[in-house]
N, C-alpha and C positions, 0 to 999 in steps of 0.2 A: 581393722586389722587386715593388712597384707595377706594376699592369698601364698606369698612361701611363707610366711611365720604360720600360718592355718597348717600349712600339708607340715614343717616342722615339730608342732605341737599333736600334730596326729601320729606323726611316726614315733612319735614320744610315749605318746598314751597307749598305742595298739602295743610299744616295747613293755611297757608297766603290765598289760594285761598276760606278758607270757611269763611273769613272776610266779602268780599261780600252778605253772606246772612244773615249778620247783617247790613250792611252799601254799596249795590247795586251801590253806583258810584266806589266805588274802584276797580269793573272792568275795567275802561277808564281808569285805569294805572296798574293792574294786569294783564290782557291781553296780551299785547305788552311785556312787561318784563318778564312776564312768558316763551314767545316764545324764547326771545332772550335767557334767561336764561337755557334752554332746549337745544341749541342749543350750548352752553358752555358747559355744561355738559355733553350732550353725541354729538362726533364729528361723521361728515360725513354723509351722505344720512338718515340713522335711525333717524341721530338727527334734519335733516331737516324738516325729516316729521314729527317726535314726535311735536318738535316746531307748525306747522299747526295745528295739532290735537289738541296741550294744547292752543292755541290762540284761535281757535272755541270752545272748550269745555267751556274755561274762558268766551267770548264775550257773549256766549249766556247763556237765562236764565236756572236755572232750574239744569243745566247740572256743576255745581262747587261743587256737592259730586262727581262726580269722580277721584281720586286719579291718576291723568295721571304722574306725577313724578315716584310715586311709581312704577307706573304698567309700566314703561318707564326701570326702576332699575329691574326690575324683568324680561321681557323681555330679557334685554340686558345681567345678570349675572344667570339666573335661567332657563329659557325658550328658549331664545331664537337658531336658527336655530346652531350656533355655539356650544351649550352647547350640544343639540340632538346628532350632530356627534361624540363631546366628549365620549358620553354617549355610544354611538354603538362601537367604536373602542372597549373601556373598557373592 
């Protein structure tokens, strides 16, 4: 998968999680899919935890403005520890 179709599918997902603060049971099925979907998306240990992270962020209240998709896609293609060395080789 293309990294614009990834950050599009994040802007998608992190949109479905502010459904919630219109209609608050749609987390007891946003939640759990969001993790699993996270966990698709980005493979292996980053994506395990990101998964954790976007499941607590969705479960609880209050906390579904933050963009964990996105800032998941940004980490991984912008920031992250991989891009830094890129960036010092250079």
């Amino acid at each position: 998968m293309k990294k614009t179709e990834k950050l599009l599918l994040s802007l998608v997902f992190d949109a479905l999680g502010y459904v919630s603060l219109i209609f608050p049971p749609f987390d007891f099925i946003w939640a759990p899919l969001s993790a699993y979907l996270m966990t698709k998306l980005y493979k292996g240990k980053k994506g395990k935890i990101a998964a954790v992270i976007s499941f607590v962020e969705e479960a609880l209240p209050f906390l579904d403005v933050v963009p964990t998709f996105t800032l998941m896609w940004l980490y991984s293609y912008v920031l992250g520890p991989e891009k830094k060395n890129s960036m010092i080789k250079a």
